[in-house]
BABA-659266 format. One record per atom (N, C-alpha, C): residue in three letters; x, y, z. Coordinates in steps of 0.05 Angstrom, whole numbers, plus 5000, padded with zeros to 4 digits. Layout:
BABA-659266
ALAXYZ ...
END
This chain:
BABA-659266
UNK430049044800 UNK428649244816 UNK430449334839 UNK431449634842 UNK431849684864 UNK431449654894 UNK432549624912 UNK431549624950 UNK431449814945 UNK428749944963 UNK427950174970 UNK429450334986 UNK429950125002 UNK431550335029 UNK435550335016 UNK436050264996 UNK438650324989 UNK438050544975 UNK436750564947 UNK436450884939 UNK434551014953 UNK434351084980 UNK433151324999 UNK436651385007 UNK438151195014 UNK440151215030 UNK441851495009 UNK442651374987 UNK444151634959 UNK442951884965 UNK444752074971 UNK445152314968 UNK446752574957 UNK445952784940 UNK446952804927 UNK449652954940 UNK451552944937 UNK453753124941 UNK454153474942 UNK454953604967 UNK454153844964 UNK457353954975 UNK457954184947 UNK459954274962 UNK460654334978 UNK464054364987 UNK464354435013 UNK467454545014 UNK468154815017 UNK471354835001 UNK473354725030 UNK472054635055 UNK474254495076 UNK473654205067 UNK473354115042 UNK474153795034 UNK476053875018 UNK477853845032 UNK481753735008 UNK482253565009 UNK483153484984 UNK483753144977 UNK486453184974 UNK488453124994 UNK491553154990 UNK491853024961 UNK494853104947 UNK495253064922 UNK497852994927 UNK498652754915 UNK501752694920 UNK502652654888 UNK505352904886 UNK506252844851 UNK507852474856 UNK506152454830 UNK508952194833 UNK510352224801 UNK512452184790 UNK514352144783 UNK514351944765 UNK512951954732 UNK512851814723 UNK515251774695 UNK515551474696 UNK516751444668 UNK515951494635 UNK517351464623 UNK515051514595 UNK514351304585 UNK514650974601 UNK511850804591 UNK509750774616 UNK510051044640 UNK508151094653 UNK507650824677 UNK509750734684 UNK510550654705 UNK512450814732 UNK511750734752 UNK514250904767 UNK516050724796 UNK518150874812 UNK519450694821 UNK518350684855 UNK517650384858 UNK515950384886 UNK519250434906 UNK518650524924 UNK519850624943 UNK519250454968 UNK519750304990 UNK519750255019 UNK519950505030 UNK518950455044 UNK519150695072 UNK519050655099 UNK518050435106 UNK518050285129 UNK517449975134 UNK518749805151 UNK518349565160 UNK516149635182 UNK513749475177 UNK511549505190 UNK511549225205 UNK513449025203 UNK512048705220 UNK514448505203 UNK514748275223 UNK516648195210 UNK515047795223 UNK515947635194 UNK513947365208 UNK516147165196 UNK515846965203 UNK517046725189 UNK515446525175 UNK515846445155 UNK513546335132 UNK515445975135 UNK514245795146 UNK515945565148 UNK514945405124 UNK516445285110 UNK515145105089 UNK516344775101 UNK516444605081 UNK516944355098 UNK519944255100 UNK521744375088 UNK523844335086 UNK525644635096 UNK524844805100 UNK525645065111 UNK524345335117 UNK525545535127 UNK523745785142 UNK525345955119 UNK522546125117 UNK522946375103 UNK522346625117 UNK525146775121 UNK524847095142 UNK523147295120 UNK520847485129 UNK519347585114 UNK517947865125 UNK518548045115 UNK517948355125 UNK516348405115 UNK513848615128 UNK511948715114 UNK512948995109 UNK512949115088 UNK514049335074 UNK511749555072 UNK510849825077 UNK509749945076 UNK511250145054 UNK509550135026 UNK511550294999 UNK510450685006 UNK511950734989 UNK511051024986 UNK509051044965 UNK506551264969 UNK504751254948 UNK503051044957 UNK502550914976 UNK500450664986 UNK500450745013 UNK498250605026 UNK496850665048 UNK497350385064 UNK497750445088 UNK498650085101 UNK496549945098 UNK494049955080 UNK492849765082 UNK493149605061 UNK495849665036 UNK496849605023 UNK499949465022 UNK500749475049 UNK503649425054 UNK503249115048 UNK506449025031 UNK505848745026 UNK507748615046 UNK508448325034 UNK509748175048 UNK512448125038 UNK514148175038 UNK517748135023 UNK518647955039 UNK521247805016 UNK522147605030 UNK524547825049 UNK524947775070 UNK527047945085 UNK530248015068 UNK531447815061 UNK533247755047 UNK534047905023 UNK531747965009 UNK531748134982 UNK531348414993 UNK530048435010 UNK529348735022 UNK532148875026 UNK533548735049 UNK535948745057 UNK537548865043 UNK538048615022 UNK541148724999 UNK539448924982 UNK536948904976 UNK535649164951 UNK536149484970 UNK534849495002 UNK533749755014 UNK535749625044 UNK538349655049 UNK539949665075 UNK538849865093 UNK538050065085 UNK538250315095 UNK534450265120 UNK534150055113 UNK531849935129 UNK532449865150 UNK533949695145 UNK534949555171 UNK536649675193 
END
């Protein structure tokens, strides 16, 4: 059985031609993969384990939104994307 007050809340959708949904081409391969890009160092942390520290950048890719930026080991970033640092 439905909550009442969740389907009162649904409404139907009504056009509106000032809603644009930006469109970004991306650049696909032909098994329909493509190549993630960095674009910025957003935060930088040290990951200590028990025998040593790991340097670690958060990477904000192209085609993702920072609420997607991950965590890279610094080191690989480095020698893969210089042009970061």
């Amino acid at each position: 059985m439905y909550d009442v007050f969740h389907v009162s809340m649904l409404r139907r959708y009504r056009s509106d031609p000032s809603h644009v949904v930006p469109v970004e081409e991306v650049e696909l391969r032909p098994d329909l993969s493509y190549e993630e890009e960095p674009i910025q160092i957003l935060e930088r942390d040290v990951k200590v384990l028990q025998k040593k520290s790991v340097p670690l950048v958060k990477v904000l890719w192209r085609n993702h939104g920072s609420e997607e930026a991950s965590w890279e080991p610094e080191e690989a970033m480095r020698q893969q994307y210089p042009h970061l640092f």
